[in-house]
N, C-alpha and C positions, 0 to 999 in steps of 0.2 A: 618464254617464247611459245607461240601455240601455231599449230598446223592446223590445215582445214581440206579436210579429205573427204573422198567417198570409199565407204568400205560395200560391197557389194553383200546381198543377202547368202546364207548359207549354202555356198552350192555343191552339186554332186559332180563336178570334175576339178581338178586343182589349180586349173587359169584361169576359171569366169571369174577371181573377183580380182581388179587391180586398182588402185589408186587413179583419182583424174588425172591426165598427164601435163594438166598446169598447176597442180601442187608445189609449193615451194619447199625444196629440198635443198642440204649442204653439201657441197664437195668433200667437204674436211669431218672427222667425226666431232660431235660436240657435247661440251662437258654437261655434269649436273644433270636436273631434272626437264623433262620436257615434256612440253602440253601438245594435245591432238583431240581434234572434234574429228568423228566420223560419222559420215550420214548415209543412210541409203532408206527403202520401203523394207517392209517387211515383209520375209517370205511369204509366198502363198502356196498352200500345195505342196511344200517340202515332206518327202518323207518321213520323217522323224520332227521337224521342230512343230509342224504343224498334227498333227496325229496324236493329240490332246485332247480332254473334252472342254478345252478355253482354246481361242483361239491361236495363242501363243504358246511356246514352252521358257522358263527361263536358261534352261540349261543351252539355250543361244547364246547365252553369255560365255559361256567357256571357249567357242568353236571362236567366236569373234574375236575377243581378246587374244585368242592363242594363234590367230593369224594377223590382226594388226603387230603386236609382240614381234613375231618374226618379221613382217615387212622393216619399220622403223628400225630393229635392230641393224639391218643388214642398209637400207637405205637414207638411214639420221641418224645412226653412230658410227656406220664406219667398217661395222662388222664383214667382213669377208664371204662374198657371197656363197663361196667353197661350205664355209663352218656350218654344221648342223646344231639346232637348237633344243635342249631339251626340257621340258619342262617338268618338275619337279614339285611343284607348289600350288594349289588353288585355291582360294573361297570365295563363296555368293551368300550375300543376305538380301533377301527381298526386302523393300523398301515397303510395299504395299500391296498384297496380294489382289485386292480388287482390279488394282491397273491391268492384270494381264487378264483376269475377268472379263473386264470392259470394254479392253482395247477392239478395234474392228480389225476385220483383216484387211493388210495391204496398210498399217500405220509406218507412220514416219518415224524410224529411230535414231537416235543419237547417242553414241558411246564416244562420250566425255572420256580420257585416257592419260593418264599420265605415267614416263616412262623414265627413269631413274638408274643410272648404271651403279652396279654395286662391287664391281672389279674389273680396274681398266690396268693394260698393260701397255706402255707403248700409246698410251691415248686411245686404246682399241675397248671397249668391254667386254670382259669376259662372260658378264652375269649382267640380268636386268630384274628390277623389281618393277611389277608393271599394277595399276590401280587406273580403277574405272568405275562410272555412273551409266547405265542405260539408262535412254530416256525411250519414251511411247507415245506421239505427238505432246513429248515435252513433261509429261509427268515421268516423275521417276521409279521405273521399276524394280531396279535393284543395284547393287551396286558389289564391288569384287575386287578380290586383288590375284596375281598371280607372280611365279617366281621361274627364270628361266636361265640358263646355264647353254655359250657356246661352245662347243668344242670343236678342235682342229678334228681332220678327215681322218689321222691315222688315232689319232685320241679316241674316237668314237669306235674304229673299227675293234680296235684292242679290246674298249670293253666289252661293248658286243660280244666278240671271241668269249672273253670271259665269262659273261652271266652265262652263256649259252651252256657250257662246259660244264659248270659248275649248276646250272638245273639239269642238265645230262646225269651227273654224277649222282643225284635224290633221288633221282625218277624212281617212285614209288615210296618212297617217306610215307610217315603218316600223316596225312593234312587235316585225320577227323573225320567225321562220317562224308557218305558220298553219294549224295542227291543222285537223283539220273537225268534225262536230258531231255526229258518233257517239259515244256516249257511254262512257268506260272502263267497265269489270268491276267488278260492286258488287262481287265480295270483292276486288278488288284497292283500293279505295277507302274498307273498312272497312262498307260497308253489306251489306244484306240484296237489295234490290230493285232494279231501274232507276228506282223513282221519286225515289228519293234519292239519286242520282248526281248529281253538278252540274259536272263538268269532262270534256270529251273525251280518245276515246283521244290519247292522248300522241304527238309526234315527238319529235326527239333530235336535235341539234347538238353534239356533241364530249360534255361533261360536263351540257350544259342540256337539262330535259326542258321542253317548251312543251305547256301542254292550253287549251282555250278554256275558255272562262267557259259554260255553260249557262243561262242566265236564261230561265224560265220565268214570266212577270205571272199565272201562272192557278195557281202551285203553294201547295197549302192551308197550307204553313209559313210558308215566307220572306216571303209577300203576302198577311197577314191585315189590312195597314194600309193604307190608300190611300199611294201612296209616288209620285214622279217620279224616282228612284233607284235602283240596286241594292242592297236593305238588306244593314246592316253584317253580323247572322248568317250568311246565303249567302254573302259577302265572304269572312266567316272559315270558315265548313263549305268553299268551293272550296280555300282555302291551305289548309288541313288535309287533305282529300281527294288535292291535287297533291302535299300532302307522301310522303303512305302510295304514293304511285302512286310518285313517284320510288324510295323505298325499295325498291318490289317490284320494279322493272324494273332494280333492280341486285343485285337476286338473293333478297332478305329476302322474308318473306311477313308482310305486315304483319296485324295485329287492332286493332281501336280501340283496346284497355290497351297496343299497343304506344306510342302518342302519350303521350312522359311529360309534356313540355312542349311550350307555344306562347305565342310573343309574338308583337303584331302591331298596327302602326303606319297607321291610318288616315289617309291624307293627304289625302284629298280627295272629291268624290263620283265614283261610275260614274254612267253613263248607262246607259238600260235597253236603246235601241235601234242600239248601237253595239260593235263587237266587243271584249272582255274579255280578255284574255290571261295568264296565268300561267306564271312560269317557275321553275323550281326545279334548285336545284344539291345534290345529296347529298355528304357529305363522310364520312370518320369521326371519333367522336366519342368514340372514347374504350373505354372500360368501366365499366360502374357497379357497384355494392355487391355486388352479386349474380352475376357473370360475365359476365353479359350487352353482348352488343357495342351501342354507339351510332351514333346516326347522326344526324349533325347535317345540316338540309338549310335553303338561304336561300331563299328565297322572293321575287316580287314582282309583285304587277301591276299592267299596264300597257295604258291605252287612248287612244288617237289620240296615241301620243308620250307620253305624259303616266305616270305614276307614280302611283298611284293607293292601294296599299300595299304595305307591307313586311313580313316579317314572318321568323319563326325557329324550327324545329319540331326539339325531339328527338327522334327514336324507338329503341325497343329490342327489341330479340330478342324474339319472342313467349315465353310457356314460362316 
């Protein structure tokens, strides 16, 4: 079965985007796997997706997905619109970094989607495995999978309670050396501006690069939702950003189509008011199809002791 929607472009308050309201939807939640085409333009002018030196970012792939994700859950499975969704799981591989090159601003995208319950109780799912293709007037730009987990109201609150207590209790561990809060070089981290920098300049420990986390509660992206949290986006914009930073301060000059892949393992929540750390190791990685050298770099962060993600970024020779 496939659905055929409009998923609206990244916006900076949490109604502009809705489904057309002649979409065909079920009353009942429904078994197995399920297909969905979403279309809209492409931002122009966005903050952050657009604030690139191409005229696209892919890491629209994350925000997109992780709101179709929640819509279909709660509106084509059945899921309780009460349950809060968390999402634990991401990867993107670029398809063909030219596409986001070349693409003009204001293209036509299509995020091809398929959505798969991987624990249903009651007919209800608990959990969704979610997989997707962006398209760019139709070529493919990359493609992703993600993994999301609903929990009842008081299920949420409890852990909540929990992590919070329990990074309360570290507060001050050693997390390793401790960057300060000036913020790296947007071209060194793939942006355009300082407003979308989100990791400090960088130290160095032998092969580990360490940058702090920047959390800003006032910044028009990442904090369009009332949140007690560091949301997941800025999570993964900082691993991504540490990633390009490692690369460049081992000699690469990185660009956003250099990030061919990224995977990245949420473990747990951040706190907003407690220091964030990211460490990154570059390695090589190889060669790909095209001559282009790799670079593989591991990723993790960590606050008050604690592990907080993980994650795996390749990148490639600009060019």
């Amino acid at each position: 079965m496939s659905q055929h929607a409009v998923l609206g472009a990244p916006p900076t308050s949490p109604g502009a985007r809705r489904l057309r309201a002649g979409e065909r939807l079920r009353s009942v939640p429904t078994a197995g796997e399920q297909h969905f085409v979403l279309r809209d333009d492409m931002p122009v002018g966005h903050p952050l997706f657009n604030d690139t030196p191409n005229p696209h970012d892919p890491l629209m792939f994350v925000e997109l997905i992780r709101r179709a994700g929640l819509h279909v859950g709660h509106r084509n499975f059945g899921v309780p619109a009460e349950r809060p969704a968390l999402f634990y799981r991401f990867a993107l591989r670029l398809s063909d970094p030219a596409v986001w090159q070349d693409c003009a601003e204001g293209a036509r995208l299509a995020l091809e989607m398929r959505a798969e319950p991987t624990r249903t109780v009651a007919g209800v799912p608990r959990s969704l495995r979610l997989g997707g293709t962006l398209r760019l007037d139709g070529a493919e730009g990359c493609s992703g999978s993600a993994e999301l987990v609903f929990v009842t109201p008081t299920v949420a609150r409890n852990h909540r309670a929990t992590s919070r207590l329990a990074a309360l209790a570290r507060t001050g561990a050693d997390d390793g050396p401790r960057p300060g809060r000036r913020p790296a070089v947007p071209s060194l981290v793939g942006r355009c501006t300082p407003d979308s920098v989100v990791v400090s300049q960088p130290v160095r420990r032998g092969a580990t690069l360490t940058t702090t986390v920047l959390v800003d509660p006032s910044h028009p992206v990442f904090f369009t939702e009332a949140t007690d949290s560091v949301p997941g986006l800025l999570l993964v914009e900082a691993l991504r950003q540490s990633a390009l930073l490692a690369v460049a301060s081992d000699g690469a000059t990185p660009c956003p189509t250099a990030l061919n892949r990224l995977s990245v393992h949420l473990r747990g929540h951040a706190e907003l008011d407690l220091p964030l750390l990211c460490t990154a190791r570059a390695e090589p990685g190889g060669i790909d199809g095209t001559g282009r050298r790799l670079t593989r770099t591991l990723l993790t962060l960590r606050q008050a002791g604690r592990i907080t993600a993980q994650a795996e970024a390749v990148t490639a020779e600009a060019g």
